[in-house]
LOMARRO-874756 format. One record per atom (N, C-alpha, C): residue number from 1; x, y, z; residue in one letter; atom name. Coordinates in Angstrom, 2 decimals, decimal comma. Layout:
+-----+---------+---------+---------+---------+-------+
! num !    east !   north !      up ! residuo ! atomo !
+-----+---------+---------+---------+---------+-------+
! NUM !       X !       Y !       Z !       A !    CA !
...
+-----+---------+---------+---------+---------+-------+
This chain:
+-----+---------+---------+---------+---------+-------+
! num !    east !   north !      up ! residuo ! atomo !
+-----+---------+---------+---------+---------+-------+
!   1 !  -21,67 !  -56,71 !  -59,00 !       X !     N !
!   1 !  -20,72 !  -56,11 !  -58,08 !       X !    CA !
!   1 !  -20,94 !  -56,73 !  -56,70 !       X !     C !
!   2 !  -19,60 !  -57,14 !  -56,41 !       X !     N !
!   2 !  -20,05 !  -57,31 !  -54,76 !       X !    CA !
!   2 !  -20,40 !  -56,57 !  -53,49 !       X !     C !
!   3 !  -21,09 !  -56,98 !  -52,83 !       X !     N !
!   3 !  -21,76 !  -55,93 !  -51,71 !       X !    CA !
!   3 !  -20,75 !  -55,32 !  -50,68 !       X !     C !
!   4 !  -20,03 !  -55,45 !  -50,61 !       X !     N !
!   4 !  -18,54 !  -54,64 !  -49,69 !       X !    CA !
!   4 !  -18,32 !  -53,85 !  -50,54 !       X !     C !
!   5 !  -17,95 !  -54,24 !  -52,01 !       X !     N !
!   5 !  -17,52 !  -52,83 !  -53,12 !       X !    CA !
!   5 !  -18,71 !  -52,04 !  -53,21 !       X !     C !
!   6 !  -19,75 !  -52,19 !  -53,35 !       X !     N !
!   6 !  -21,01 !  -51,34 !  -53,61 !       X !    CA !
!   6 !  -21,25 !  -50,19 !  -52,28 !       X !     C !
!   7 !  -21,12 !  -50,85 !  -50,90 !       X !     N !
!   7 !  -21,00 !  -50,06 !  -50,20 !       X !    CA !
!   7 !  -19,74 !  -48,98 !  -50,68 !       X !     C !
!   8 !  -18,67 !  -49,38 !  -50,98 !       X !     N !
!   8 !  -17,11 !  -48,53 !  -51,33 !       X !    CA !
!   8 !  -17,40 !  -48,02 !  -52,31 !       X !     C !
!   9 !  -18,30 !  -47,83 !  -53,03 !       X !     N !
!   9 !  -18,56 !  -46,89 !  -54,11 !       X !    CA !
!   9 !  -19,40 !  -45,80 !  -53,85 !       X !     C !
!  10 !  -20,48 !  -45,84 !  -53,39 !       X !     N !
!  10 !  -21,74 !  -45,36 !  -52,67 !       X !    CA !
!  10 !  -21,06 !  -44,11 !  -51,76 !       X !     C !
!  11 !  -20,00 !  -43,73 !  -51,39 !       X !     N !
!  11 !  -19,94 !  -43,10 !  -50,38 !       X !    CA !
!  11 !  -19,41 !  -41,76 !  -51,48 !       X !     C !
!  12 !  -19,40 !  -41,90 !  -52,52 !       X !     N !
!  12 !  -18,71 !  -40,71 !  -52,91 !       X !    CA !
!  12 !  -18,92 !  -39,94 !  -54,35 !       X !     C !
!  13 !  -19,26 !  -39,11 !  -54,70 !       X !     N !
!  13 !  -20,38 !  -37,88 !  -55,65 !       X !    CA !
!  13 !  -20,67 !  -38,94 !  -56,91 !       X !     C !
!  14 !  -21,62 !  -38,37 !  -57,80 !       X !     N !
!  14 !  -21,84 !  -38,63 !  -59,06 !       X !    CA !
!  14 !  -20,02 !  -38,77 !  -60,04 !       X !     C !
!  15 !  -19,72 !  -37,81 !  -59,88 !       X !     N !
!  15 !  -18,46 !  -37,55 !  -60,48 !       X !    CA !
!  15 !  -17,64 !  -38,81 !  -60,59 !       X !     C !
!  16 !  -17,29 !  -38,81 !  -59,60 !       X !     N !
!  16 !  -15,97 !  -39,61 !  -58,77 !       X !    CA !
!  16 !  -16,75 !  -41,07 !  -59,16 !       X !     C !
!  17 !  -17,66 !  -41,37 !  -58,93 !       X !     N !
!  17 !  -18,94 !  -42,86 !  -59,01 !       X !    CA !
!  17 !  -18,40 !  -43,23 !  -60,73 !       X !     C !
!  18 !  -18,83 !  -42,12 !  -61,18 !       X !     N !
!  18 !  -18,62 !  -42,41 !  -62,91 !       X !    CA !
!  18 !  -17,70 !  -42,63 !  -63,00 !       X !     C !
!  19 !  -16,48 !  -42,00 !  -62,91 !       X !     N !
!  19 !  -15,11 !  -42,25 !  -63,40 !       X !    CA !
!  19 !  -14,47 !  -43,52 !  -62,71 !       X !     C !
!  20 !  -15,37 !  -44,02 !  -61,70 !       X !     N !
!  20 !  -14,45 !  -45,17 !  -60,61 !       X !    CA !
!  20 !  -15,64 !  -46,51 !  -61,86 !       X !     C !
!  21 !  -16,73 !  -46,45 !  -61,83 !       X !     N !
!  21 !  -17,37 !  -47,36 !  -62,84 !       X !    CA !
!  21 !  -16,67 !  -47,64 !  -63,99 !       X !     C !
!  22 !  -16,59 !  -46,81 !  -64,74 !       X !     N !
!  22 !  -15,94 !  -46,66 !  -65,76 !       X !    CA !
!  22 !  -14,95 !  -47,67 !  -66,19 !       X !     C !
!  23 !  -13,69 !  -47,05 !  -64,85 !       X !     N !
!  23 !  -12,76 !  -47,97 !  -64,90 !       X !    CA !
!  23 !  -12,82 !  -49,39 !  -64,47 !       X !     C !
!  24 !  -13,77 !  -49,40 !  -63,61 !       X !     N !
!  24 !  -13,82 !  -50,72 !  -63,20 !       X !    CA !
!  24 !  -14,15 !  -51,69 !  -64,16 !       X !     C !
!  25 !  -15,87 !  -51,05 !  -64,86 !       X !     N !
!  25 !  -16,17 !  -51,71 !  -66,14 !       X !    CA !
!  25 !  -14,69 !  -52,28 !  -67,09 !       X !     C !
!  26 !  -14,11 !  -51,36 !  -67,42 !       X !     N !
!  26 !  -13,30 !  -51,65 !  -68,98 !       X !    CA !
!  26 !  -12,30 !  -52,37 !  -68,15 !       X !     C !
!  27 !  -11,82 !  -52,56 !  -67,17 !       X !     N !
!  27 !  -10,89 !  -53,20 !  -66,54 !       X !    CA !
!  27 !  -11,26 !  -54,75 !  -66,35 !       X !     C !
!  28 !  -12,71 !  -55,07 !  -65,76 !       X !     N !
!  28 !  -13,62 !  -56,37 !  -66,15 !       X !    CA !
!  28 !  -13,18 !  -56,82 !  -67,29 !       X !     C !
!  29 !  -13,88 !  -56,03 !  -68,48 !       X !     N !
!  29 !  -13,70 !  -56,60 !  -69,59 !       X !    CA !
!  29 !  -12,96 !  -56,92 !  -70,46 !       X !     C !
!  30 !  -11,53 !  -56,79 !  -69,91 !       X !     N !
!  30 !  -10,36 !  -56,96 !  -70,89 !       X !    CA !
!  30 !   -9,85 !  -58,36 !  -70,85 !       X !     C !
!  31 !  -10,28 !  -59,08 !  -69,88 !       X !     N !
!  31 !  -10,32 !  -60,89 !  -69,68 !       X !    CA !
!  31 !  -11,41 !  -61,08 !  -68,92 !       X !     C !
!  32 !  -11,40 !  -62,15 !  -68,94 !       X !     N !
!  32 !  -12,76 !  -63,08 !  -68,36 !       X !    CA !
!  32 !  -12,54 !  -63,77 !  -67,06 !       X !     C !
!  33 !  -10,69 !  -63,77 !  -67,01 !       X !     N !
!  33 !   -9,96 !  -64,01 !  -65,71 !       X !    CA !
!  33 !  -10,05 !  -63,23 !  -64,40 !       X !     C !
!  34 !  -10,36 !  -61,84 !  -64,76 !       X !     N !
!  34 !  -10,36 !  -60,82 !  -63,80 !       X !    CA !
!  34 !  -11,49 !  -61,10 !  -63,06 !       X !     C !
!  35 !  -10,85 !  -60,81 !  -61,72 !       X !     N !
!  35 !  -11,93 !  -60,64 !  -60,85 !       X !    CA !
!  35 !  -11,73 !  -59,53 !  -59,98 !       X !     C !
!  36 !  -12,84 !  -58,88 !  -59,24 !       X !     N !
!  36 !  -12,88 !  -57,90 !  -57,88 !       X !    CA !
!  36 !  -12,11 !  -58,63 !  -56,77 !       X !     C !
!  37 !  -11,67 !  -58,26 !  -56,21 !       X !     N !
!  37 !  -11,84 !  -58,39 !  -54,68 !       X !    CA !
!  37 !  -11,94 !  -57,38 !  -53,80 !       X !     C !
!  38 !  -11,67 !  -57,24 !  -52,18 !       X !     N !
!  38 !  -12,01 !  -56,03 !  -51,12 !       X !    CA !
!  38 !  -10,74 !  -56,34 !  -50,26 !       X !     C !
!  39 !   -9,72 !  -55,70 !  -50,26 !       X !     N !
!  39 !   -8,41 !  -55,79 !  -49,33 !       X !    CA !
!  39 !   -8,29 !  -54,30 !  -49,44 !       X !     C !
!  40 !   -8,22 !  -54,09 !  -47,68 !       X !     N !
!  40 !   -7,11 !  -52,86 !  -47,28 !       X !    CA !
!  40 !   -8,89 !  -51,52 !  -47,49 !       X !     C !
!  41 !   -9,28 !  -52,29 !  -47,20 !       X !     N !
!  41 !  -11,25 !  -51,17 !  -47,53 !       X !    CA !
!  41 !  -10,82 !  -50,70 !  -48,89 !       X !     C !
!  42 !  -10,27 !  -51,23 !  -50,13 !       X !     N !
!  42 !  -10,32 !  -50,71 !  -51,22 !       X !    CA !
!  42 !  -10,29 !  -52,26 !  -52,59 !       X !     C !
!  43 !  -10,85 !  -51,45 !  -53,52 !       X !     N !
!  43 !  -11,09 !  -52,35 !  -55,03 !       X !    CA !
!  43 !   -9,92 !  -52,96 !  -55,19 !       X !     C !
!  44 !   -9,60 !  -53,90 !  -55,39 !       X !     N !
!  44 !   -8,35 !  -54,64 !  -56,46 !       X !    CA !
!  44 !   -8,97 !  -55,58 !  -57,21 !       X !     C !
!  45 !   -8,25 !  -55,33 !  -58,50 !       X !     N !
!  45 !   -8,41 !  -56,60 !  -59,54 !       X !    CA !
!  45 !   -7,36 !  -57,80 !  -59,14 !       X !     C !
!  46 !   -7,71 !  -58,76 !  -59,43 !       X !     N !
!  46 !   -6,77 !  -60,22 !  -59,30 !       X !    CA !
!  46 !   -7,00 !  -60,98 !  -60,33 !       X !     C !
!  47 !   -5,51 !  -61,18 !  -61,15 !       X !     N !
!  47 !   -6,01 !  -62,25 !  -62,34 !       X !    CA !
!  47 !   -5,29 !  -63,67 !  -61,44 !       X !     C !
!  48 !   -5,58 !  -64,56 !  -61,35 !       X !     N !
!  48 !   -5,01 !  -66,18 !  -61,02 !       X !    CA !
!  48 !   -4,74 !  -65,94 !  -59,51 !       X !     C !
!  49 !   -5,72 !  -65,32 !  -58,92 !       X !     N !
!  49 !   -5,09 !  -64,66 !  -57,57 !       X !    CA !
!  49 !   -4,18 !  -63,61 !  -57,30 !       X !     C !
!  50 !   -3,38 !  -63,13 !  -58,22 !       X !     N !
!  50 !   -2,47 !  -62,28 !  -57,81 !       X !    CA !
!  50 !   -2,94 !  -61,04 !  -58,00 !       X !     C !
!  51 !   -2,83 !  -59,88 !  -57,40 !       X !     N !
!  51 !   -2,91 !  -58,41 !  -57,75 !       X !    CA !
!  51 !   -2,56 !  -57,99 !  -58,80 !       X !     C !
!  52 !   -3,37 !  -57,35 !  -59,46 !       X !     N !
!  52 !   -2,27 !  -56,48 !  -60,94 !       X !    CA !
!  52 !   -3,07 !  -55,02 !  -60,67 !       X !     C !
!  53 !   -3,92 !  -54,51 !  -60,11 !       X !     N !
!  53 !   -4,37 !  -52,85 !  -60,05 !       X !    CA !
!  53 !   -5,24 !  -52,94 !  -58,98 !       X !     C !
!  54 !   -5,55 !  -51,81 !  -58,96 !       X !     N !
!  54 !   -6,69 !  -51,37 !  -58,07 !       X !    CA !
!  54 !   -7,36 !  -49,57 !  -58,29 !       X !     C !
!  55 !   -8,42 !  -49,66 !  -57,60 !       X !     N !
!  55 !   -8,47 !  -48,19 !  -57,70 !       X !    CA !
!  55 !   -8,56 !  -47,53 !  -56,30 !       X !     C !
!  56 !   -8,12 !  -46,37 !  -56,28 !       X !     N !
!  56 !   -7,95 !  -45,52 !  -55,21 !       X !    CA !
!  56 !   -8,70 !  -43,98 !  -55,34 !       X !     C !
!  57 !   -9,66 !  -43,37 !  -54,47 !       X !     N !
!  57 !   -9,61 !  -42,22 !  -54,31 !       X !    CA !
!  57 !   -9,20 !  -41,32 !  -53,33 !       X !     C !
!  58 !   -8,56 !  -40,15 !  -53,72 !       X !     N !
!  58 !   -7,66 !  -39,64 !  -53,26 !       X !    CA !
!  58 !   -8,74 !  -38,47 !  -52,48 !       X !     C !
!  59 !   -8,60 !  -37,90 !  -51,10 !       X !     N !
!  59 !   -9,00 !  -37,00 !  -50,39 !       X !    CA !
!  59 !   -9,97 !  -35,60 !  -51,23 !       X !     C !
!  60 !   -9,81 !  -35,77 !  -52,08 !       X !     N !
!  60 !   -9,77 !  -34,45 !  -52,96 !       X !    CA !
!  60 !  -11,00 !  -35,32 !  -54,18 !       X !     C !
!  61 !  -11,47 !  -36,16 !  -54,33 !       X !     N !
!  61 !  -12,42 !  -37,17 !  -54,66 !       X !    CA !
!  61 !  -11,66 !  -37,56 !  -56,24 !       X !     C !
!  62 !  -10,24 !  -37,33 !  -56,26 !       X !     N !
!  62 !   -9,84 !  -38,04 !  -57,27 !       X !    CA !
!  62 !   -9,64 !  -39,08 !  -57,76 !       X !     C !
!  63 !  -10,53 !  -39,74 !  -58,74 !       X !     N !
!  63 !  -10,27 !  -41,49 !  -58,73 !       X !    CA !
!  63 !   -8,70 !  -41,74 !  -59,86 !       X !     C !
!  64 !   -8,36 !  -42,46 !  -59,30 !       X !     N !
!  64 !   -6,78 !  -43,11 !  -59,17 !       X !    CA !
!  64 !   -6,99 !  -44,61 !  -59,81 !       X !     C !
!  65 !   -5,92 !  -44,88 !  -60,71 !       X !     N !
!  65 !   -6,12 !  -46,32 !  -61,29 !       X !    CA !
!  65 !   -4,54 !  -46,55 !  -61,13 !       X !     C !
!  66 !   -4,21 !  -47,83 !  -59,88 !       X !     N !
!  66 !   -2,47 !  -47,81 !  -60,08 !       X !    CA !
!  66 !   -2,02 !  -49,49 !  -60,53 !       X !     C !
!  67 !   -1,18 !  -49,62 !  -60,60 !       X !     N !
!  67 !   -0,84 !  -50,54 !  -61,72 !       X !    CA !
!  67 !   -0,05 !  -51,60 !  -60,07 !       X !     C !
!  68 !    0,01 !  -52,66 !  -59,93 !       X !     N !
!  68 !    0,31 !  -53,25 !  -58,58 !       X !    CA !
!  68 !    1,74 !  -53,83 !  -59,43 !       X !     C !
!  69 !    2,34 !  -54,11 !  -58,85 !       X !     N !
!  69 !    4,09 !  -55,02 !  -59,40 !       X !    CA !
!  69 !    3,87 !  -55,75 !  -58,56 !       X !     C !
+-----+---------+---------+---------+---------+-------+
C-alpha cells in the first residue's frame, strides 16, 4: 500500500478499516492492471490510467465503493 493511502486509512475505526481493506483487496485482485492512486485526499483504482472506482467514506463511517464513468 502506498504511504498517502495508509495514512487515509488509519484515520478511521476497526470497522470501517475492514470493510475499506476488503474492498480494496478484491478490487486489486481482479487484474494485475489495477493500480491505487491518491486524487481529491481519496483511493481510486486506475486501469491504463483511467479511473474506473474508488472508495469513499461517508460522515457516518460508511465505506462506499462507486463505480467512476
Amino acid at each position: 500500500m502506498l504511504r498517502p493511502l495508509k495514512n487515509y486509512f488509519s484515520k478511521f475505526d476497526s470497522e470501517t478499516l475492514s470493510c475499506l481493506e476488503f474492498l480494496r483487496k478484491y478490487i486489486l485482485k481482479l487484474d494485475s492492471t489495477i493500480r491505487e492512486e491518491r486524487k481529491y485526499e481519496m483511493p481510486f483504482c486506475c486501469i491504463k490510467n483511467k479511473i474506473f472506482c474508488y472508495l469513499w467514506v461517508h460522515k457516518k463511517n460508511k465505506a462506499n465503493l462507486y463505480w467512476y464513468r
